[in-house]
N, C-alpha and C positions, 0 to 999 in steps of 0.2 A: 492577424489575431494572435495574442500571446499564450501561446502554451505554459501553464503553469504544472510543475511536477510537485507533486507529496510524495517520499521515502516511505517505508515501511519502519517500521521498530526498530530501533539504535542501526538505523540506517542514514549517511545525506547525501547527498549532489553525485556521489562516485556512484550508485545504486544507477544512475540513469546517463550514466557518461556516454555510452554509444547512443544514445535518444537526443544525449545534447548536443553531440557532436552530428545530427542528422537533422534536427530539426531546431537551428538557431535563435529563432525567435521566440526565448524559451526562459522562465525563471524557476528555481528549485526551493520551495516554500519548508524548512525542517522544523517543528515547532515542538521542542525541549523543556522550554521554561512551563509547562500550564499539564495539568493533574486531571484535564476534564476533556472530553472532546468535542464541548462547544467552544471551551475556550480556544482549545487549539484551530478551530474551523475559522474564527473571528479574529488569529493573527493570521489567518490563511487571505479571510478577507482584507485587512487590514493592507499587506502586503503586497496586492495585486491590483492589475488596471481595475477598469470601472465593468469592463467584461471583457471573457475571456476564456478558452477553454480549459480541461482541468483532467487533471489525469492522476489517479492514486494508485499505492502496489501495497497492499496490506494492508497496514493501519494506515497508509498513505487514502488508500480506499477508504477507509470508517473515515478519516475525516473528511473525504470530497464528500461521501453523503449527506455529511450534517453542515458542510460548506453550502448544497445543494437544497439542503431544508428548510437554510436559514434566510438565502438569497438566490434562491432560482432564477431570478431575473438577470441575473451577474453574469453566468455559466452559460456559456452555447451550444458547448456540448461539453459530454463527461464520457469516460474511460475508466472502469472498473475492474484493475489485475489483482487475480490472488489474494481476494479479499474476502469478507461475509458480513452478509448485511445482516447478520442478526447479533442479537442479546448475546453477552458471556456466557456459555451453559458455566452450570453450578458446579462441576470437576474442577474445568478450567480457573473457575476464579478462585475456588480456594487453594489450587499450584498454588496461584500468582505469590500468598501471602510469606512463605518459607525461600521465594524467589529473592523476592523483597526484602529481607532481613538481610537475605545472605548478601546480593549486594549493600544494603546498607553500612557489613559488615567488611568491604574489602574483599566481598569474591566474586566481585561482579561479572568477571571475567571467566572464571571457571562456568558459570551460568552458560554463558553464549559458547565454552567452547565444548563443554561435554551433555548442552540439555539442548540448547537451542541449535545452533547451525546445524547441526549434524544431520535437523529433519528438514533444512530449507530446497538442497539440491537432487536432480535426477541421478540416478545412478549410472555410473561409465562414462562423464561429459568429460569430455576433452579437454577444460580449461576449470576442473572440481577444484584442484588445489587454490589456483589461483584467485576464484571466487569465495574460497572459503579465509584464503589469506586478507583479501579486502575486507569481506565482513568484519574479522576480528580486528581487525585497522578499525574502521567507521565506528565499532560501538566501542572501542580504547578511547580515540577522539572525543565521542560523546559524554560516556563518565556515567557511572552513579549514579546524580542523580536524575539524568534524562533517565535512565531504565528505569527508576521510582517513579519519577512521572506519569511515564508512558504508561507502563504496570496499572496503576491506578486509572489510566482513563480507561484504558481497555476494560478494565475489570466492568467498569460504570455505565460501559455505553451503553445506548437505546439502540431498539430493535427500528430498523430502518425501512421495511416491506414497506407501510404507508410511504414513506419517502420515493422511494422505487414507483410504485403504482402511478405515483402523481409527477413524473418525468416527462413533461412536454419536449424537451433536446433530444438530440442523437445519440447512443449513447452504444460504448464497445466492453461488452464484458469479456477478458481472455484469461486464461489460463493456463498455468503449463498443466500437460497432462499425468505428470506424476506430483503434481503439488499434493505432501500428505497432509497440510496444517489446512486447506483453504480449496477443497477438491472438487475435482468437477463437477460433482452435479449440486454442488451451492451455486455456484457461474450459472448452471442451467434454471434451476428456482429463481437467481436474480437474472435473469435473461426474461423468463415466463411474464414475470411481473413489470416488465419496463415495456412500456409501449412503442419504443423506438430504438431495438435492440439488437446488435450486430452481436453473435456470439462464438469469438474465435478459442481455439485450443492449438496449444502448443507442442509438439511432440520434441523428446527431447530435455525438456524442460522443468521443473520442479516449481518450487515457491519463487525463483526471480529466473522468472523469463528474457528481464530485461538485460541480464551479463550472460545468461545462458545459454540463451537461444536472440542475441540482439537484431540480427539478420529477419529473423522470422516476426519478430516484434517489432519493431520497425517497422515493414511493410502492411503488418495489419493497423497501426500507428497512423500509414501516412491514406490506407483507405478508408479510415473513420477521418480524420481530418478532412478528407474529398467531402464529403457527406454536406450536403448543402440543407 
């Protein structure tokens, strides 16, 4: 069965290197070009076998839900890291908009490197630098107007609890345990609501578990994958 990955936010394919390098049978779905996140779940569809399982890390998660909304019958099982199944609160969305300018405006950069990364990783990890030096790679790569994009779905998405409730697959909600965007007891509410719900925590680990702590993600990886 092919594992399909979703990135998180001006995240791609480097976000989940030690997962590709562990689990081969494996494609990295990043979807840039679309403003909305059914669009974005419909080049997810679009892009992958006829079924398949389906793993998300942030907004990589927002859109396996609405991948999982739209075609449940597609998905065998689903993996939910460092994500929130709910609505944009109303703080949040209006950041987004002074975000959005300012990228628009050639400071896209300064964005991800004095507002954004800063709140992704745990604190005293052994390899902080070097994951923070990838991230600001992966969203340079991305550009402008992926972060406008993305910005805009986020802002729009639908609250996805009914989605969650109605999850007949197997299904791995993790998190790191210092994640401050996407904290633990959101993992535990979307844990509550999935009726076939494995719920691991990551110590060590922040908003990406998956460079963080790869070792320990991984492993909780390849026991939902067992999961028949």
């Amino acid at each position: 069965m092919t594992l399909v990955f979703l990135p998180g936010m001006m995240c791609d394919a480097r976000l989940f290197q030690p997962q590709l390098d562990a689990f081969p049978d494996s494609i990295v779905v990043t979807s840039t070009d679309f403003a909305t996140i059914t669009e974005m779940a419909q080049d997810v569809l679009a892009a992958s076998p006829d079924r398949f399982d389906l793993l998300g890390l942030s907004m990589g998660g927002i859109i396996a839900m609405e991948v999982v909304r739209l075609a449940p019958e597609r998905v065998s099982k689903i993996a939910l890291l460092d994500t929130n199944h709910l609505a944009e609160k109303e703080a949040m969305r209006q950041a987004r908009f002074p975000q959005i300018e300012a990228a628009q405006n050639g400071q896209m950069m300064d964005i991800m490197r004095n507002v954004m990364v800063p709140r992704y990783l745990a604190s005293g990890g052994s390899n902080t630098d070097r994951v923070i030096d990838l991230c600001l790679k992966m969203a340079s790569d991305l550009g402008a107007a992926a972060f406008v994009n993305q910005s805009h779905a986020l802002m729009d998405r639908p609250d996805q609890s009914e989605t969650l409730r109605n999850l007949t697959c197997p299904a791995l909600v993790l998190c790191g345990i210092e994640d401050r965007l996407c904290p633990v007891l959101t993992h535990e509410e979307m844990a509550e609501l999935i009726p076939q719900a494995t719920l691991e925590n990551v110590a060590g680990a922040g908003h990406l578990p998956t460079l963080e702590q790869p070792s320990h993600t991984n492993a909780a990886i390849a026991r939902w994958l067992e999961i028949s």
